[in-house]
C-alpha positions as CSV (number, residue, x, y, z in Angstrom):
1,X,-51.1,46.3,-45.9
2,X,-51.8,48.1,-42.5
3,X,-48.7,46.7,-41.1
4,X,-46.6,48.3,-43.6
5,X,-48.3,51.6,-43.7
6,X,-47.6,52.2,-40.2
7,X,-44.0,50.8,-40.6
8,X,-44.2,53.8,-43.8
9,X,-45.3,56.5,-41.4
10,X,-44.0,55.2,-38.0
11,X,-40.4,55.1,-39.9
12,X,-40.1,57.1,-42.2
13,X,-35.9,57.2,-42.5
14,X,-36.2,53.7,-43.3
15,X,-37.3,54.8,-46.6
16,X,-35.5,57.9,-46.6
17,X,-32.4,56.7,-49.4
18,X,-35.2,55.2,-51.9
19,X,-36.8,58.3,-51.6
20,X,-34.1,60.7,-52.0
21,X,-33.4,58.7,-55.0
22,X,-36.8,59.2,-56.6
23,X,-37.0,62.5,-55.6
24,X,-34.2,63.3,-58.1
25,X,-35.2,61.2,-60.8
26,X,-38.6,63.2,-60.4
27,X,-36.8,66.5,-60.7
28,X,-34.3,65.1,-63.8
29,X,-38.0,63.7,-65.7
30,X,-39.4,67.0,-65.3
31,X,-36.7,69.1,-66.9
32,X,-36.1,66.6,-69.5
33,X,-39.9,67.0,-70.5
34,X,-39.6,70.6,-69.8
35,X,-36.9,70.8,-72.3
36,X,-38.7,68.5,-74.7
37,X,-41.8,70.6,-74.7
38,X,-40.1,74.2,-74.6
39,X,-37.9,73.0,-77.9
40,X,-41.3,72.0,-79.3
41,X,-43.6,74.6,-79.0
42,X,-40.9,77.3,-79.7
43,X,-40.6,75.7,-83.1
44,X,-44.2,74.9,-83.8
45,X,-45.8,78.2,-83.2
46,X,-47.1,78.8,-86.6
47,X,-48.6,75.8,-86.9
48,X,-50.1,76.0,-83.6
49,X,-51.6,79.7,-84.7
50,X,-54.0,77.2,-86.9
51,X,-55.6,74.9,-84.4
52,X,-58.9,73.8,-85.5
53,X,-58.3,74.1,-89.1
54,X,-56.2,72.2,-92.4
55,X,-53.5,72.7,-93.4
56,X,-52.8,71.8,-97.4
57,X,-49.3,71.4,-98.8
58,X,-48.5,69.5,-102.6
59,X,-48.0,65.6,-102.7
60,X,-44.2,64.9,-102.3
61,X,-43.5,68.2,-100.4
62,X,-43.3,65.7,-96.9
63,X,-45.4,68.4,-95.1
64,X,-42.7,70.7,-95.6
65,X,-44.0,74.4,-95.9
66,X,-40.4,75.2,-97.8
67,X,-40.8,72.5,-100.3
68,X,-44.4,72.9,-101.1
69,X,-46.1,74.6,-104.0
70,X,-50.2,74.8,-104.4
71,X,-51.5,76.2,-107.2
72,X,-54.8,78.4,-107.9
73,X,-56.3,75.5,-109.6
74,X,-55.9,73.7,-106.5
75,X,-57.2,76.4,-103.9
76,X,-60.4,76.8,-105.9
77,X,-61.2,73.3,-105.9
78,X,-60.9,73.0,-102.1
79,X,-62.7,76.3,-102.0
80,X,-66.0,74.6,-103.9
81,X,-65.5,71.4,-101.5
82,X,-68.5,70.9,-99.1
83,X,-67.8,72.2,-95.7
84,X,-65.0,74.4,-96.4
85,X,-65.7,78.4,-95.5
86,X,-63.0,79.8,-96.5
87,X,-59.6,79.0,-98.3
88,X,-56.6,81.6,-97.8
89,X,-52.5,81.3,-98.5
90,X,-49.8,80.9,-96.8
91,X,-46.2,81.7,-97.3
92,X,-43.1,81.9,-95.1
93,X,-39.6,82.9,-95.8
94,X,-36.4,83.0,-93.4
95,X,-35.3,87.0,-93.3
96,X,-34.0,89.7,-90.6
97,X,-35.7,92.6,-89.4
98,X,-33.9,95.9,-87.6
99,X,-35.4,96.5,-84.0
100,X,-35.0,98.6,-80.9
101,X,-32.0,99.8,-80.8
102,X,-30.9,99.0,-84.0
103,X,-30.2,95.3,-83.6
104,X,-30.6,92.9,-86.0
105,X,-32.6,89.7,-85.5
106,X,-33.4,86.6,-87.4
107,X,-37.4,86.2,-88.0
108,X,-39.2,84.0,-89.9
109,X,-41.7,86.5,-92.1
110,X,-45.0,85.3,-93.1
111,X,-47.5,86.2,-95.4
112,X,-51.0,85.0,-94.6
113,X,-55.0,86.1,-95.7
114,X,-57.4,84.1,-92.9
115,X,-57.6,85.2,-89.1
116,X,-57.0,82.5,-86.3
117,X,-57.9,82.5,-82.5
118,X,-54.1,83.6,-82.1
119,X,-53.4,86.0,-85.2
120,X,-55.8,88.6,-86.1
121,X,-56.3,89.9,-89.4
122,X,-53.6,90.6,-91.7
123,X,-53.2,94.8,-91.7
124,X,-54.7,96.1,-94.6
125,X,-52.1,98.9,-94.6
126,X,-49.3,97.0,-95.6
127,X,-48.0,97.0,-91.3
128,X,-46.8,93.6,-89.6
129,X,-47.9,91.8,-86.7
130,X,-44.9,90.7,-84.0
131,X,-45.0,87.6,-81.7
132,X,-44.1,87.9,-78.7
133,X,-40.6,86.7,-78.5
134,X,-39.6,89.6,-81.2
135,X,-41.6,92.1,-78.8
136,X,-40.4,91.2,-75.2
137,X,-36.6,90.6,-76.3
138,X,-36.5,93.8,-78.2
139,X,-38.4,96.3,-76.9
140,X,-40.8,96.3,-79.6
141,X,-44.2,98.3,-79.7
142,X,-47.1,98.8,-81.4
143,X,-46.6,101.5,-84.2
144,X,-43.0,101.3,-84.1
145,X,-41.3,100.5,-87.7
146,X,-39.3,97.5,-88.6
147,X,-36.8,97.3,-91.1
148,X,-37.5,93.9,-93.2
149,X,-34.9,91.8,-95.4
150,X,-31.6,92.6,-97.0
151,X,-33.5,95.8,-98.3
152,X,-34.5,97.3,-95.4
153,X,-37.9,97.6,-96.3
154,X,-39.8,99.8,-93.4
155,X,-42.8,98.2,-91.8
156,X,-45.0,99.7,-89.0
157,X,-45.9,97.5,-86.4
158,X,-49.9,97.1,-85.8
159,X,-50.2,94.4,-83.2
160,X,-48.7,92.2,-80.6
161,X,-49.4,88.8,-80.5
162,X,-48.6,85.4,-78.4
163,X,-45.5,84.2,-78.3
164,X,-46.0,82.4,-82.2
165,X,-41.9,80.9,-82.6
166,X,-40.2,79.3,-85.2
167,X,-37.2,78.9,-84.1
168,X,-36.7,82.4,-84.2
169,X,-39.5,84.9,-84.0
170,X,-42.2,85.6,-86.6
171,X,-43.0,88.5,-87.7
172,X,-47.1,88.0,-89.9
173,X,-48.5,90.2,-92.8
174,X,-50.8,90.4,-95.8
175,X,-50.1,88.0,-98.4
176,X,-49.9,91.0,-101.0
177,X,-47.5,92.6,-98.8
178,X,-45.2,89.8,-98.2
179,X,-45.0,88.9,-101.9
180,X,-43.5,92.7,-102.3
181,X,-41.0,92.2,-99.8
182,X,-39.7,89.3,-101.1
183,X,-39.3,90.1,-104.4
184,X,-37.5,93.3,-103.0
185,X,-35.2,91.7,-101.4
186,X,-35.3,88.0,-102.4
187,X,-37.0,87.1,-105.6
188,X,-35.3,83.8,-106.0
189,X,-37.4,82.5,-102.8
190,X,-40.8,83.9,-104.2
191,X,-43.5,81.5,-105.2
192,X,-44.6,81.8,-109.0
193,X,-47.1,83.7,-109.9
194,X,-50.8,82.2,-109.1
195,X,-49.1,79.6,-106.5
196,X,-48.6,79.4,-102.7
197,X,-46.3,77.7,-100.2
198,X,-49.4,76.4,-98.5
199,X,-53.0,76.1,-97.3
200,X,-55.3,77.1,-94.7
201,X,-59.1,75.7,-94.9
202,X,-61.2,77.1,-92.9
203,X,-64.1,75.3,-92.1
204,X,-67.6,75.5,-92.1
205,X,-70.1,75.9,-89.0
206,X,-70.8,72.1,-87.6
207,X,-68.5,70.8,-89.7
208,X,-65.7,68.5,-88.0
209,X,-62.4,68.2,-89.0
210,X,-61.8,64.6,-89.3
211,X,-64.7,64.5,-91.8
212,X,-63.4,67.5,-93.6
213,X,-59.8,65.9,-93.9
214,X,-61.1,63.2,-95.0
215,X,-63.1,64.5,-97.8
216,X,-60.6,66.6,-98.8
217,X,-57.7,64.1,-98.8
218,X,-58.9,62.5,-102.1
219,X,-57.7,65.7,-104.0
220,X,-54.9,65.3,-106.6
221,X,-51.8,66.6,-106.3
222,X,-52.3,67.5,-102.6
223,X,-51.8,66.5,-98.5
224,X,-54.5,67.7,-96.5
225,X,-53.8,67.6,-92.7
226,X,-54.1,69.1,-89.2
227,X,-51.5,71.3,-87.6
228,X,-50.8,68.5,-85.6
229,X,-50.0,66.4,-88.1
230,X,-48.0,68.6,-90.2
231,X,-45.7,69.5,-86.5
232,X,-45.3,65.6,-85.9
233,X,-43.8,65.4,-89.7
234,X,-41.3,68.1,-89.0
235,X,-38.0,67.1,-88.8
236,X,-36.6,68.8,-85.9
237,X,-39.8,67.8,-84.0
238,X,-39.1,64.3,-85.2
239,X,-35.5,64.2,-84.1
240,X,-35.9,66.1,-80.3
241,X,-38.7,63.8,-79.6
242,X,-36.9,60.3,-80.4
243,X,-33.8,61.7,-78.6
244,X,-35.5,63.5,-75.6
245,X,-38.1,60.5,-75.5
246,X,-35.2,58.0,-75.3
247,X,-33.4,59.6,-72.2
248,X,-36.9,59.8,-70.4
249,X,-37.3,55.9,-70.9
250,X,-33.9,54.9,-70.1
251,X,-34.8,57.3,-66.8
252,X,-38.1,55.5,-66.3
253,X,-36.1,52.3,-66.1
254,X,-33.3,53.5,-63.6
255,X,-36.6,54.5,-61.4
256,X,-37.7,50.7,-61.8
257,X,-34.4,49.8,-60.8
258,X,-33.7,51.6,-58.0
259,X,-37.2,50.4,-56.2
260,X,-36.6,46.9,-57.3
261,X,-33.1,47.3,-55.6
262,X,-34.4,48.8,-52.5
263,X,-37.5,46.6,-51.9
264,X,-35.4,43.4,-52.3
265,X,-32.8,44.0,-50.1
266,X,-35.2,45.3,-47.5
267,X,-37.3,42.3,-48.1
268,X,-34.4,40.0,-47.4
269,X,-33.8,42.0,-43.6
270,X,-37.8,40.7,-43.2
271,X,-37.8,37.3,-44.2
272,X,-38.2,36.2,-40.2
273,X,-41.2,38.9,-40.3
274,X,-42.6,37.9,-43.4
275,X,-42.6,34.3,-41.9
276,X,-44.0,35.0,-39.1
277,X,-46.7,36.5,-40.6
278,X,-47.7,33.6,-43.0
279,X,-47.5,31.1,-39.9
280,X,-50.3,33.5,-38.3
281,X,-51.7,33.3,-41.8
282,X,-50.9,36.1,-43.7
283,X,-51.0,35.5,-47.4
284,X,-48.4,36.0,-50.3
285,X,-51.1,38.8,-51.6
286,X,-51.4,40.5,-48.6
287,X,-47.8,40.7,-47.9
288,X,-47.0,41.8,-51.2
289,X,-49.9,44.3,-51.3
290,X,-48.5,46.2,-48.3
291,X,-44.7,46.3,-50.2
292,X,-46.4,47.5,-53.4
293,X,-48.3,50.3,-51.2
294,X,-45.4,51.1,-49.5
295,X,-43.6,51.5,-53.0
296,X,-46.3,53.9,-54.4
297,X,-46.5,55.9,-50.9
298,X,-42.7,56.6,-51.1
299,X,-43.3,57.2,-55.0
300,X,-46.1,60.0,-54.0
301,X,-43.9,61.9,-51.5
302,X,-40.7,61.7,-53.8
303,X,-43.4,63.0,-56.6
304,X,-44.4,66.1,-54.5
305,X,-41.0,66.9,-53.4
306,X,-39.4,66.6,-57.0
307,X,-42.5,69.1,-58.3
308,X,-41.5,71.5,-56.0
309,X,-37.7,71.0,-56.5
310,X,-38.9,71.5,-60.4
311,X,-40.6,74.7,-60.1
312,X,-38.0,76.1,-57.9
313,X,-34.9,75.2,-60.2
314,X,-37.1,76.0,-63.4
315,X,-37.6,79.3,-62.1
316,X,-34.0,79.9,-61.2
317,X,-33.2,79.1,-65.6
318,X,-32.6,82.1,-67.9
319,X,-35.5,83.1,-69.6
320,X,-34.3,82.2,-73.0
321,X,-34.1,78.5,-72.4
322,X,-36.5,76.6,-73.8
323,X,-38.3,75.5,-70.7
324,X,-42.2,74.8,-70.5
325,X,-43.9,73.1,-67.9
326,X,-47.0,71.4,-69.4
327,X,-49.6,70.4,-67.5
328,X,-50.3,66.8,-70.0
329,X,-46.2,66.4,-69.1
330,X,-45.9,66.5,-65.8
331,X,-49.2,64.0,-65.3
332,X,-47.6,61.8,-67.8
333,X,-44.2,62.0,-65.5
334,X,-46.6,61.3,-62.1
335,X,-47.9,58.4,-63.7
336,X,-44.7,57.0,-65.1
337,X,-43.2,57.5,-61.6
338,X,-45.8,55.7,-59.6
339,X,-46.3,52.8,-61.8
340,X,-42.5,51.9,-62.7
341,X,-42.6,52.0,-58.8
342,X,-45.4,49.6,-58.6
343,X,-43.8,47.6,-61.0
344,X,-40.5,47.9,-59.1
345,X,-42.2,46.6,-56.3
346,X,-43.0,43.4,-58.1
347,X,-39.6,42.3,-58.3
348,X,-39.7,40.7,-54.6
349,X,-42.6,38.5,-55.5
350,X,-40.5,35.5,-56.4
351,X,-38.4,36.2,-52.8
352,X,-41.8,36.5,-51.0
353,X,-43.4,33.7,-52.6
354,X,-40.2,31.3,-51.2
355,X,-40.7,32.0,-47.6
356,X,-41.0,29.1,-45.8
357,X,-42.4,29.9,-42.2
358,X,-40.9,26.4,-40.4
359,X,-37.5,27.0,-42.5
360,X,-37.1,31.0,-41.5
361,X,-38.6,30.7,-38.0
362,X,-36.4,27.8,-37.2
């Protein structure tokens, strides 16, 4: 292994093609799980709003906040279950809202009654809480007013919050207050009387969710599950991870590939060297240990290059692209880089293993 180490450092453009190579598959895995997570979390923001607590929909719903319908019945029985501290609605509807200068902009409007980590309480003065996204794009401040829904219905804005998309931007209020909207403007779409879209349980001190969701899941008539769950049953989610997912294994592969290719044909230039070395007693292991560490050294230079090439070519992407660089990502990428090198590496065992020293010396 020593041996190739300093053939690694003492010639370095040896390697320099292979590591080109991997230094713009790095940079292509990146963006690709850039893209993947930015188109994610801009459509899961609501649900994310409710980490560390349930959500509830009705059976048959398929998670879907649209399709689901929970009556009072139903929220009083979760709201005598063990371990459950609180028990408040939730109701979304697709609308508009007039801001800045005038502009319309698609939101997604929703009507809530229990505070998270990320939304504070609903205003008991009838105003609205913004995400972000509505905010930053549209000049949007606190105590401005917001027109709401075909009807224009004026709103004043009490707070700013994280950047909570849907899709589009959301815009949060009292439960009360978003039942009056929506019958103003769109009564169709309003949830009967004594019914809810959805869910949130709020759980009690010590208790743990698991246990909680377990308890609670042998309720008729309803799903009980964690935000998680209820993003990984969306259907957008479901259809940008398996395509997304699909082009960063096919890339995976092509980086196993390309180091299989490369160690091959450089192990065929050694085969004199290689049997050498066994008539001096060097061992398949050892000779295949230094070609695996020179795989993962090249790997771990192309890794640091293509994070940097990353960061600068993220940077240099409009700000409304879905692009997010997440820290679980990019050590999933690292990993998934070094060991389809490792394994690339591999492929010259059977060449290595067929090296006759008397044969190749002569």
């Amino acid at each position: 292994m020593s041996i190739a180490m300093k053939e690694l450092i003492r010639r370095p453009g040896r390697f320099v093609s292979v590591g080109g190579a991997l230094t713009m598959l790095v940079v292509l895995l990146v963006v690709l799980g850039g893209f993947l997570d930015g188109l994610e979390l801009n459509s899961t923001g609501p649900y994310r709003a409710h980490e560390g607590r349930l959500l509830v929909f009705s059976d048959g719903s398929e998670l879907l906040i649209q399709r689901s319908k929970v009556d009072a019945g139903q929220a009083e029985q979760l709201t005598s279950s063990d371990g459950v501290a609180a028990v408040g609605a939730l109701n979304q509807i697709e609308s508009t809202a007039g801001a800045g200068q005038g502009e319309i902009v698609d939101i997604v409007l929703f009507g809530y009654d229990l505070p998270t980590d990320a939304i504070p309480s609903p205003p008991v003065d009838g105003g609205v809480i913004v995400d972000e996204a509505l905010a930053d794009r549209n000049d949007v401040a606190v105590g401005d007013t917001l027109l709401i829904g075909a009807e224009s219905e004026p709103v004043a804005v009490a707070g700013i919050v994280g950047d909570l998309s849907q899709g589009s931007p959301t815009v949060w209020l009292s439960t009360q207050r978003w039942r009056e909207i929506v019958q103003s403007g769109n009564p169709a779409a309003l949830p009967p009387e004594g019914t809810d879209q959805a869910l949130v349980v709020e759980p009690s001190a010590g208790t743990e969710i698991s246990d909680l969701a377990a308890s609670l899941g042998g309720l008729d008539g309803i799903a009980v599950v964690t935000p998680d769950e209820a993003i990984k049953a969306l259907p957008v989610v479901q259809q940008q991870s398996s395509t997304f997912e699909g082009i960063i294994g096919v890339t995976f592969v092509v980086t196993l590939l390309v180091v299989a290719l490369f160690f091959t044909l450089i192990t065929l230039e050694r085969v004199h060297l290689y049997a050498v070395l066994k008539a001096l007693g060097a061992r398949t292991g050892n000779l295949m240990a230094g070609i695996s560490a020179q795989a993962v050294g090249v790997s771990l230079v192309a890794l640091i290059l293509g994070l940097g090439l990353s960061l600068a070519f993220v940077g240099l992407l409009p700000a409304d692209l879905p692009v997010r660089l997440v820290p679980a990502r990019l050590l999933q990428t690292a990993v998934g880089v070094v060991m389809s090198a490792l394994l690339g590496s591999l492929f010259t065992l059977r060449r290595v293993l067929h090296v006759d020293p008397a044969e190749a010396i002569g």
